[in-house]
SEDREN-170773 format. One line per 2 residues: number of its first residue (from 1); their letters; for each residue x, y, z of C-alpha. Coordinates in steps of 0.25 Angstrom, whole numbers, plus 5000, padded with zeros to 4 digits. Example, Ala and Ser with C-alpha at 12.3 -4.5 7.8 and 13.67 -1.06 7.14 Angstrom:
# residues 2
1) as) 5049,4982,5031 | 5055,4996,5029
# end
This chain:
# residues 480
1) xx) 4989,4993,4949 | 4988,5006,4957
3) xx) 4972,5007,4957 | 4973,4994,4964
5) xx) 4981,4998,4975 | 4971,5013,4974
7) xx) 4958,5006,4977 | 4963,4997,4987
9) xx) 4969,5007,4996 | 4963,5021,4991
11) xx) 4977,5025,4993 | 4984,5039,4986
13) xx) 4984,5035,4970 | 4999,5041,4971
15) xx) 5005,5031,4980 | 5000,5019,4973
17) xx) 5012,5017,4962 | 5011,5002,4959
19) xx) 5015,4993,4946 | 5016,4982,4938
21) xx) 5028,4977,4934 | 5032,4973,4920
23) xx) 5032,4961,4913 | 5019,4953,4919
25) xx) 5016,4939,4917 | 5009,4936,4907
27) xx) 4998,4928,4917 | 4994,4929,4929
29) xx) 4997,4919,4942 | 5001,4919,4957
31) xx) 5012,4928,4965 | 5013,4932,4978
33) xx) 5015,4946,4985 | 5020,4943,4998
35) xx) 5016,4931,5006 | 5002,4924,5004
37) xx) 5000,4935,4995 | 4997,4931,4980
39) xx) 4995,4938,4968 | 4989,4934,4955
41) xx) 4992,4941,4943 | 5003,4944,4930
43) xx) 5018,4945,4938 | 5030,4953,4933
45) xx) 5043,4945,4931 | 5037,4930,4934
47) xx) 5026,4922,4932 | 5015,4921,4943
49) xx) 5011,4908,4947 | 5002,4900,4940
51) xx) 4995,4897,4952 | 4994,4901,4968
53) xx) 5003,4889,4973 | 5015,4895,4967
55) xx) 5026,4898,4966 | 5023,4914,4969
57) xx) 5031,4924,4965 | 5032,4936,4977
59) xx) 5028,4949,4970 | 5034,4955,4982
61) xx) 5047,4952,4978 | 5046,4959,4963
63) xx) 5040,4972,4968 | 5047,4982,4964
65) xx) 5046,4996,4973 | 5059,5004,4966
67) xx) 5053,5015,4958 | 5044,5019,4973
69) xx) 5032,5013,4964 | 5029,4999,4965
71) xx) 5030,4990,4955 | 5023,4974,4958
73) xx) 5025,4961,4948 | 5010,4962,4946
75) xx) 4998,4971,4943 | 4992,4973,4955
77) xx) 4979,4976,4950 | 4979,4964,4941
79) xx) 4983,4953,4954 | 4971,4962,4964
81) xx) 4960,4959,4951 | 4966,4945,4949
83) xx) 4965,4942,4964 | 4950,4950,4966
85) xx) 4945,4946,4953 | 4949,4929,4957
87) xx) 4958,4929,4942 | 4968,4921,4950
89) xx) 4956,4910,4950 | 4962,4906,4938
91) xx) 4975,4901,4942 | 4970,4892,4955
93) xx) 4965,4879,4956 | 4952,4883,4957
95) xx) 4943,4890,4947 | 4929,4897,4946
97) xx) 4919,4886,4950 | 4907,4894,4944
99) xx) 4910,4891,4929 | 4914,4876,4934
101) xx) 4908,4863,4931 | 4904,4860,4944
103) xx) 4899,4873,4948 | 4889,4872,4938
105) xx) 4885,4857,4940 | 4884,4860,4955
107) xx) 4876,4872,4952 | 4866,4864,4943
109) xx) 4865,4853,4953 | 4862,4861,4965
111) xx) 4848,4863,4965 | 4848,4848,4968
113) xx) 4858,4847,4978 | 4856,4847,4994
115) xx) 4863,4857,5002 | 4870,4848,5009
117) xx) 4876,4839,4996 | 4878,4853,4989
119) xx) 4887,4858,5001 | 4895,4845,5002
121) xx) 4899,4847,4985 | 4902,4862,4991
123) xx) 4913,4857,5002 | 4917,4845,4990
125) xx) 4921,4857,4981 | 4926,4866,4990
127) xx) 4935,4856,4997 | 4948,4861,4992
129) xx) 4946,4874,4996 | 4956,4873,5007
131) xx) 4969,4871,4997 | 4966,4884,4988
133) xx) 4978,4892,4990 | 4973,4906,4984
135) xx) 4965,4914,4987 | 4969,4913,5004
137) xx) 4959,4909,5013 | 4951,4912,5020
139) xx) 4953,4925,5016 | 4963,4931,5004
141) xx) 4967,4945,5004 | 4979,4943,4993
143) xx) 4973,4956,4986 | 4973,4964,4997
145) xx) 4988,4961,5000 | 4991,4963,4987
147) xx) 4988,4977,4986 | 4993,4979,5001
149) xx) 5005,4974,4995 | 5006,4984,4986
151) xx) 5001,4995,4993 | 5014,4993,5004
153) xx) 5024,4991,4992 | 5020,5004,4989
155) xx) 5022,5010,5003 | 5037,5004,5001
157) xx) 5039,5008,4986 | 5035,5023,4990
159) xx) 5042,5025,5004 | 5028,5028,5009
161) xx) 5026,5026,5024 | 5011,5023,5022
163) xx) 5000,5025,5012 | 4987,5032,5012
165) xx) 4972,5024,5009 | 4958,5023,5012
167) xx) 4957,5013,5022 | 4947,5002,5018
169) xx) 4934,5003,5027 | 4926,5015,5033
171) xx) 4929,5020,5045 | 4944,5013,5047
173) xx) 4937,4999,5048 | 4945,4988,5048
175) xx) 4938,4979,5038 | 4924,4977,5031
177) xx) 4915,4967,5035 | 4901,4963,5028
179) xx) 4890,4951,5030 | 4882,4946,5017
181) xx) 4872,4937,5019 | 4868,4928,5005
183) xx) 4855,4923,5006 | 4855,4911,4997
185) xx) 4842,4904,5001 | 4828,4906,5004
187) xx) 4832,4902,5020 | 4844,4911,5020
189) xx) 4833,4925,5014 | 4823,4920,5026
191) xx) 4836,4919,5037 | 4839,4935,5033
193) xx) 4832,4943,5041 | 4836,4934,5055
195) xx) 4850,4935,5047 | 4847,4951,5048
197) xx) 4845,4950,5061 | 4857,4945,5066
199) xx) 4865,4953,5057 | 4857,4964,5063
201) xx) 4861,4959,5077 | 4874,4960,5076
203) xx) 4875,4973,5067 | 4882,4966,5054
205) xx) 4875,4972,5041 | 4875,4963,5029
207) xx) 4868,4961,5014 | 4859,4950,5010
209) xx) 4863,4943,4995 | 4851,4938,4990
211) xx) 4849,4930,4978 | 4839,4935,4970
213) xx) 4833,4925,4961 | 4829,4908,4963
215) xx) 4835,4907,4979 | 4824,4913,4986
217) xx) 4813,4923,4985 | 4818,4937,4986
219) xx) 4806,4947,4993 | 4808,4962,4993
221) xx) 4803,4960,5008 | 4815,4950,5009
223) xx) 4825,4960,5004 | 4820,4972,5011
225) xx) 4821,4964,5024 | 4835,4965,5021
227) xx) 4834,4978,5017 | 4826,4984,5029
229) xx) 4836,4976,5038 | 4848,4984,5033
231) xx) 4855,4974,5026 | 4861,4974,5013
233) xx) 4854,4966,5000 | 4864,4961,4989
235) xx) 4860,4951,4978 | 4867,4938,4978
237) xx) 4868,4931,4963 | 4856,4927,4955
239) xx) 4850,4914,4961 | 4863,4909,4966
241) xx) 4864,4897,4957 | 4879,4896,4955
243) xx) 4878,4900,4941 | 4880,4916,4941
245) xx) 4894,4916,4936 | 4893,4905,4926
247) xx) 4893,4911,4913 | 4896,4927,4910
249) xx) 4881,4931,4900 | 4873,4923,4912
251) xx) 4881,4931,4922 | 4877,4944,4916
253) xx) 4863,4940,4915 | 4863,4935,4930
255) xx) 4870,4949,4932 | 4858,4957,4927
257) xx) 4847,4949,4936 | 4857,4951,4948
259) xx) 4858,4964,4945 | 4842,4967,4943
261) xx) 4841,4960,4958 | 4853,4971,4963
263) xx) 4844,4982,4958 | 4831,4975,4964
265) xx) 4836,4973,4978 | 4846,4986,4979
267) xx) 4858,4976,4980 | 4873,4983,4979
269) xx) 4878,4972,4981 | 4880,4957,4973
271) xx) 4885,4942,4977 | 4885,4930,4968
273) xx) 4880,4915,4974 | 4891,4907,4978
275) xx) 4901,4920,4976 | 4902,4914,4962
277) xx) 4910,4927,4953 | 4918,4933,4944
279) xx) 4920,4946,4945 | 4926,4950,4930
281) xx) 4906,4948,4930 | 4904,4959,4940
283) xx) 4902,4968,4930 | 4889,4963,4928
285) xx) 4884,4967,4941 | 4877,4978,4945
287) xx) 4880,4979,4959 | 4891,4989,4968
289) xx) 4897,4976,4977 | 4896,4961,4974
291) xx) 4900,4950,4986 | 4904,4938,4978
293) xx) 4919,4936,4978 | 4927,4929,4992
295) xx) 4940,4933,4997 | 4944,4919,4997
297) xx) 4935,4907,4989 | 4939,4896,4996
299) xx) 4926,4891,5000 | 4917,4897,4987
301) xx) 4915,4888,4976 | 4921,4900,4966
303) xx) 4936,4899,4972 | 4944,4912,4971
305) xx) 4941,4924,4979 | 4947,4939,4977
307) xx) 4957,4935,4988 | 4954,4951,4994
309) xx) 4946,4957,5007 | 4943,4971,5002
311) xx) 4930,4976,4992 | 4935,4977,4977
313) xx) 4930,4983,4964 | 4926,4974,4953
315) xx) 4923,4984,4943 | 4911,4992,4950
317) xx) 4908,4981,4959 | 4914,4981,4973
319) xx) 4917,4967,4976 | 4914,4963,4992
321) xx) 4922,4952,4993 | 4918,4940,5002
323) xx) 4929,4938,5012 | 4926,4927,5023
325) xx) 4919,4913,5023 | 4905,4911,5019
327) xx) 4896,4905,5030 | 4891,4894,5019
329) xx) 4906,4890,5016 | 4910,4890,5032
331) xx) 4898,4881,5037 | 4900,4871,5024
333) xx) 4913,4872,5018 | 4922,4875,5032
335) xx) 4911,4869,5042 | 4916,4881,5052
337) xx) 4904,4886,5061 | 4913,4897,5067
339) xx) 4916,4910,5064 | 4933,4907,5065
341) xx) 4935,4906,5050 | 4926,4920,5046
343) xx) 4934,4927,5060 | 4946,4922,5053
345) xx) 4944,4929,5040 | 4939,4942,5046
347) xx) 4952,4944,5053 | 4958,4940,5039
349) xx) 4950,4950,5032 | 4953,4962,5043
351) xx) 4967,4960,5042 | 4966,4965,5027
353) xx) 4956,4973,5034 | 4945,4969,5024
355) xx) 4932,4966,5021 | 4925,4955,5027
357) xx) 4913,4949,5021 | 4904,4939,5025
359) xx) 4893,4929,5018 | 4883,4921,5026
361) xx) 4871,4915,5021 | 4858,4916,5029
363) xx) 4856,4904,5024 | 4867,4897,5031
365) xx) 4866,4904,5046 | 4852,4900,5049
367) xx) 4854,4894,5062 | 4860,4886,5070
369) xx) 4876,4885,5069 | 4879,4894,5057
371) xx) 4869,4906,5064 | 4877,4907,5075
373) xx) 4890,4907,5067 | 4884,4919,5061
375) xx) 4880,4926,5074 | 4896,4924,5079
377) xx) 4898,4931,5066 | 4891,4941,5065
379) xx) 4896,4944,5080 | 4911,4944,5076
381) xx) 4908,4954,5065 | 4900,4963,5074
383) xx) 4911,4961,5083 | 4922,4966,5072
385) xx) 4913,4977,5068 | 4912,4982,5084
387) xx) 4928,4979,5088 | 4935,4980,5077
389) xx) 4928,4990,5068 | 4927,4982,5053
391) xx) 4916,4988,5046 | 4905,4978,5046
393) xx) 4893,4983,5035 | 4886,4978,5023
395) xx) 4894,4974,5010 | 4886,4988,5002
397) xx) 4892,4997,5013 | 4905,4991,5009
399) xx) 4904,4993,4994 | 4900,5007,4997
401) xx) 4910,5009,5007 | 4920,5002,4996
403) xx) 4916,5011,4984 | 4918,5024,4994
405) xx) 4933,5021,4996 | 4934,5016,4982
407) xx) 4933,5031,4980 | 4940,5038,4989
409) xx) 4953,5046,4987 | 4963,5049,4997
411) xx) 4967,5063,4998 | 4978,5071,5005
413) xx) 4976,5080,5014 | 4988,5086,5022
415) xx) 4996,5076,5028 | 4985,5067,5027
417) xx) 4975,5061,5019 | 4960,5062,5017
419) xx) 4949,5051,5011 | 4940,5059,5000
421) xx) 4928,5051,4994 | 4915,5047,4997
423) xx) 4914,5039,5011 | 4927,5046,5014
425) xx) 4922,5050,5029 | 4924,5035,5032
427) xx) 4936,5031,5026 | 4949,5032,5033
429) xx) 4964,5034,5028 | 4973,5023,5031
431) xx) 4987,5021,5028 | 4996,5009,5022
433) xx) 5008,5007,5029 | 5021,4997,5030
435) xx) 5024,4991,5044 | 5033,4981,5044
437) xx) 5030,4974,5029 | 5014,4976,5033
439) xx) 5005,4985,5024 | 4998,4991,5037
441) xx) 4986,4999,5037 | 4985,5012,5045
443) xx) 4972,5021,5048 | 4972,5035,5049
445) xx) 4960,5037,5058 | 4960,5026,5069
447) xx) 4951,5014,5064 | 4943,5007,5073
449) xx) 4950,4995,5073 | 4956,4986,5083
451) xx) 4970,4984,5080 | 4978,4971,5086
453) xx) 4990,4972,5095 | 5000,4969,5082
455) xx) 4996,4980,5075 | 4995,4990,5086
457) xx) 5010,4984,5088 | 5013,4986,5074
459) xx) 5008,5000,5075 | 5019,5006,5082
461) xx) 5020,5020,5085 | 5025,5026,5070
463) xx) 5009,5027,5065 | 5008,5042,5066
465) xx) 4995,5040,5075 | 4989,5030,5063
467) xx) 4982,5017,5068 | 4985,5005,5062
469) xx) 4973,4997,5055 | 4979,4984,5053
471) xx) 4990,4978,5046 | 4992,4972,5034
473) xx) 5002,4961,5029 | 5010,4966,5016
475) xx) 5023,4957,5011 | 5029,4959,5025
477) xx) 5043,4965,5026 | 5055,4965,5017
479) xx) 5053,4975,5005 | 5046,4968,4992
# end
């Protein structure tokens, strides 16, 4: 439970003093910890829903803070892996397309299908998207105030004023943001070097998923036009025919080629078609990040998502997870030509001051409507980049970046604190802090970020000369 809460924050190990309580259920359900907030896991004393609808017990109300540690009705590290690793799946009214029935007769029958009949069966099966009531949507950050949570019990239960941590990004950024571009067609490969061009434009760097096998012709010229460009190359499944994830021996032989086509095209990184997965696989794949599990999957034909906006480890794979709408699903599914809905998760995901990433397809932004969407994109992110200083880079510098923190140690020194690891010289020391029921984040070298009137408000004078980075909800007030 406490190594959760430890490579979240990369807090002191000494304040982290969390437990279970006895007597877990014997299975897992629902619970909430606070408002909106839903847990998923074995719970001490009652029996956890069967499903999201309820009725939810609060964990809030059977913390128990006496002893100065804190003791929760759950295993925190079992609800944050049942959340990332979609276990919760399970117990909703929707499953894992990929092993059903229709997947597979869809699958079969696609070759033969226009691409107009194919997406009007697309918005058919998606239709009730809208009345899924877990993960949240448009973005879901359950995990991440789960641990906060947790991270300001422990601030109450030990009379600590504030607790020390790595903040999350380099240089006190504010949040993460990476473009990936999947080429699924031979006419979204040929759109990639004017697709460069803009990128190059407005100063946005990206990587390139390629499929490697039956899609289109893959030419060493072709990828180092990429390369050459500065622009990272990832691979993107096998031949991307819906089939990946079907059945575990297939899987690892699939795994093997993809990972042959890794080593070939110096890819770090890995996505799978349709972001069709199950992570308990990733075993089987030799890369150092995969990109192939939404926030929220509202909108993919694999429901679920790991309902959190921050990178996590799946074994030695670092999962990137993708946290806004995809262009294909916002011109097909939603018929939005606007850059509202994608604005709108930004601000969610910065709130939790987390990582943002994006997938548009060449294939999709062409011309006309959808490539000026993407121009007004691309402008908005250059503009976050310049004003409000979010770290905009490729997803490789993020997993390196990611890895870096992963191990670093904070060290005392004096009356301070000191960052000790490699990458050090770019991480910042941040505190956690209770204002007013909030978890609310300080930074001890002034971040370039710009703060809003309420926080500046909420900032007081009693900061000892710390700036406030944002705030962040926890249960609100009144002791647990």
């Amino acid at each position: 439970m406490n190594q959760t809460v430890l490579d979240y924050f990369r807090c002191p190990e000494r304040y982290a003093q969390l437990a279970a309580q006895g007597g877990l259920s014997e299975d897992c359900g629902f619970f909430s910890f606070g408002k909106g907030v839903l847990g998923y896991g074995r719970y001490a004393g009652h029996d956890p829903a069967e499903t999201p609808r309820g009725p939810l017990r609060d964990g809030w109300a059977d913390v128990d803070c006496s002893s100065g540690s804190v003791h929760l009705p759950f295993d925190l590290q079992e609800v944050v892996e049942n959340l990332r690793l979609e276990r919760y799946t399970k117990n909703c009214q929707y499953g894992s397309s990929e092993d059903g029935v229709v997947a597979r007769v869809y699958y079969a029958l696609r070759p033969f299908l226009t691409v107009g009949f194919r997406r009007h069966l697309q918005r058919l099966y998606l239709g009730d998207w809208s009345k899924i009531v877990f993960p949240n949507w448009p973005v879901d950050h359950t995990v991440d105030s789960i641990v906060r949570g947790s991270m300001q019990l422990l601030l109450r239960a030990q009379g600590l004023k504030k607790m020390p941590f790595i903040w999350f990004w380099p240089d006190g950024a504010p949040g993460a943001l990476c473009m990936t571009h999947d080429v699924e067609t031979a006419s979204g490969r040929d759109f990639c070097e004017p697709l460069m061009r803009l990128n190059q434009r407005f100063g946005i760097p990206a990587s390139f998923q390629i499929v490697p096998e039956d899609r289109y012709e893959v030419s060493e010229r072709y990828l180092d036009s990429i390369r050459q460009a500065g622009f990272e190359i990832n691979v993107q499944d096998l031949n991307h025919d819906g089939r990946l994830y079907n059945n575990r021996d297939e899987f690892a032989r699939r795994a093997a080629k993809i990972n042959e086509y890794g080593r070939l095209y110096r890819s770090q990184g890995f996505r799978s078609a349709i972001l069709y997965r199950r992570q308990e696989w990733y075993s089987d794949l030799d890369f150092s990040y995969d990109m192939s599990v939404p926030n929220s999957a509202h909108l993919e034909p694999q429901r679920g998502g790991c309902c959190t906006v921050m990178p996590y480890f799946v074994g030695k794979l670092l999962e990137l997870p993708v946290t806004t709408t995809q262009d294909y699903s916002l011109f097909n599914y939603l018929r939005s030509f606007s850059i509202d809905l994608w604005k709108r998760e930004i601000d969610a995901i910065l709130e939790q001051n987390g990582l943002i990433s994006f997938i548009v397809h060449p294939d999709y932004i062409t011309k006309g409507r959808e490539n000026h969407l993407y121009q007004q994109l691309l402008a908005y992110l250059a503009e976050l980049r310049d004003r409000k200083s979010v770290w905009v880079t490729a997803p490789g510098e993020i997993d390196r970046w990611w890895r870096q923190r992963s191990k670093m140690e904070l060290v005392k020194d004096g009356d301070g604190w000191r960052i000790e690891g490699e990458g050090s010289e770019r991480a910042r020391v941040a505190y956690a802090v209770e204002e007013a029921g909030k978890l609310v984040f300080m930074m001890e070298s002034e971040p370039a970020v710009e703060l809003s009137p309420e926080l500046l408000d909420n900032a007081g004078t009693g900061t000892e000369g710390k700036q406030f980075v944002r705030a962040v909800e926890g249960r609100g007030s009144g002791q647990p």
